[in-house]
C-alpha positions as a Markdown table, in Angstrom:
| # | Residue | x | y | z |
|---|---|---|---|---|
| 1 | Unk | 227.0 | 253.6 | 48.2 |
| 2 | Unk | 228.5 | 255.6 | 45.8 |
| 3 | Unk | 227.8 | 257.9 | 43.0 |
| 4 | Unk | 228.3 | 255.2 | 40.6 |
| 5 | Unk | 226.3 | 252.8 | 42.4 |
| 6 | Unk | 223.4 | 254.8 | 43.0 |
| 7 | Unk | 223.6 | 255.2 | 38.7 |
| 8 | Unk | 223.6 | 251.9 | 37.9 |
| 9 | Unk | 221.0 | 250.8 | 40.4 |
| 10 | Unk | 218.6 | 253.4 | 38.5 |
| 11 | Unk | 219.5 | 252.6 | 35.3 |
| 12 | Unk | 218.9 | 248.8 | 36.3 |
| 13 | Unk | 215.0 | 249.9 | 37.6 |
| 14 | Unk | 214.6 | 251.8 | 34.1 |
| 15 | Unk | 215.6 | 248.8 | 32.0 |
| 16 | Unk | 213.7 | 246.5 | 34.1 |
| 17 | Unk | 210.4 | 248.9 | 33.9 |
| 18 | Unk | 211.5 | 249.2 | 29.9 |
| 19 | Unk | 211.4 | 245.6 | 29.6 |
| 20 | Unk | 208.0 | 244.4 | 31.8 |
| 21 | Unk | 206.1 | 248.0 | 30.2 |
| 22 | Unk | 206.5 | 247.2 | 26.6 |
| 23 | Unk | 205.4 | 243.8 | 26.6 |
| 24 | Unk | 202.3 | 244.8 | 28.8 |
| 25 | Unk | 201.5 | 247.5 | 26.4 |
| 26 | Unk | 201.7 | 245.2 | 23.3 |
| 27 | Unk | 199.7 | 242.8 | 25.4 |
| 28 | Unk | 196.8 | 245.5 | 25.9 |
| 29 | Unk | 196.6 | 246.4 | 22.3 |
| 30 | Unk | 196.3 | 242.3 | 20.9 |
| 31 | Unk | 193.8 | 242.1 | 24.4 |
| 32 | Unk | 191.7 | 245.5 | 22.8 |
| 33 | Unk | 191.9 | 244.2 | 18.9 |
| 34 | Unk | 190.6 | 240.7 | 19.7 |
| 35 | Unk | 188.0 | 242.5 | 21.9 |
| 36 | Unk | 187.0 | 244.6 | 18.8 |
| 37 | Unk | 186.9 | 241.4 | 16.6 |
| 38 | Unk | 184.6 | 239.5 | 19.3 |
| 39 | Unk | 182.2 | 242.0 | 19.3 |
| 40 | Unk | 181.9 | 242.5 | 15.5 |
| 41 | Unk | 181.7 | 239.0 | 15.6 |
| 42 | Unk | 179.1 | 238.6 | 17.4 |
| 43 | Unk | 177.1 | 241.1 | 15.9 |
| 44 | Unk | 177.7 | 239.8 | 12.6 |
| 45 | Unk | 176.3 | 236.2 | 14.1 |
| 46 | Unk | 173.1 | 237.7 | 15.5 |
| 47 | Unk | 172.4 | 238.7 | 12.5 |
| 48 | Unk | 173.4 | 235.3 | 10.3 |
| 49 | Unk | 170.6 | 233.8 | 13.4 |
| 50 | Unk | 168.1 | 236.0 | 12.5 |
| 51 | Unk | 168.2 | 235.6 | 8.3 |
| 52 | Unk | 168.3 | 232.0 | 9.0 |
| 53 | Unk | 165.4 | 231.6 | 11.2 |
| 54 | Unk | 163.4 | 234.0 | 8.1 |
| 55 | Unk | 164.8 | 231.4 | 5.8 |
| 56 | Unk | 163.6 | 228.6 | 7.7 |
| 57 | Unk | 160.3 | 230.2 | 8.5 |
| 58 | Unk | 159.8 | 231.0 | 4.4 |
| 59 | Unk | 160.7 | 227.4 | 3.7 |
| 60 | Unk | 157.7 | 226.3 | 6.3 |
| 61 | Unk | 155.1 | 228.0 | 4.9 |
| 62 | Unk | 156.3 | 227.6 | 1.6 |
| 63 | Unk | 155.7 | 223.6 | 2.2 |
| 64 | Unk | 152.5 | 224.2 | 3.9 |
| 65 | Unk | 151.5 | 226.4 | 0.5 |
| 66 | Unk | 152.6 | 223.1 | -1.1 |
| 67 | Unk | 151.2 | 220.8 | 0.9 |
| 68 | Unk | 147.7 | 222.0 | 0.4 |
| 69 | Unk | 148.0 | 222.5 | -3.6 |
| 70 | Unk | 149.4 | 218.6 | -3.7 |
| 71 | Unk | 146.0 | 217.7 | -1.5 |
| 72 | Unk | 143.9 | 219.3 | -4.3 |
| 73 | Unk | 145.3 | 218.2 | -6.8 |
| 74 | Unk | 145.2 | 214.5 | -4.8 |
| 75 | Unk | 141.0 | 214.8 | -4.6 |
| 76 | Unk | 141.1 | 216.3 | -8.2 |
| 77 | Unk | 142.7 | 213.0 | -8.9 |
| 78 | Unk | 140.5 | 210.8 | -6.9 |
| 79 | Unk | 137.3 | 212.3 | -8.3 |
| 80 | Unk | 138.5 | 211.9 | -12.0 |
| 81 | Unk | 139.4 | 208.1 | -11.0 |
| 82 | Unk | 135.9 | 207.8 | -9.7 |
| 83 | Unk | 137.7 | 206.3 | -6.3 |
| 84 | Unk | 135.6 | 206.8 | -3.2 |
């Protein structure tokens, strides 16, 4: 082998490394960013989760806090009808 060969074979590996590194690296970074995103978005579903099971919990005993203020006023009703 000469020189020349030995000096194109390495310049050969570098491009070769040049080409498979740089597209790994960029791979890493998008793999990292949508790893970020993932975790914020999780954390920000958690939380949707817990204000809608408050919600829903609020709107229960709002209708039970209704309910019994529609039976009163349902006897109140009755007893002014003179029903039995």
């Amino acid at each position: 082998m000469t020189e020349w060969s030995v000096f194109l074979v390495i310049v050969s590996l570098m491009g070769f490394a040049a080409t498979i590194v740089g597209p790994i690296i960029k791979l890493n970074t998008s793999i990292t960013t949508l790893t970020v995103t993932m975790q914020a978005m999780e954390t920000a579903l958690n939380a949707l989760s817990d204000k809608n099971s408050t919600a829903h919990r609020n709107l229960w005993e709002k209708t039970k806090q209704q309910d019994a203020v529609l039976q009163t006023h349902e006897n109140r009703i009755t007893l002014l009808e003179g029903h039995k």
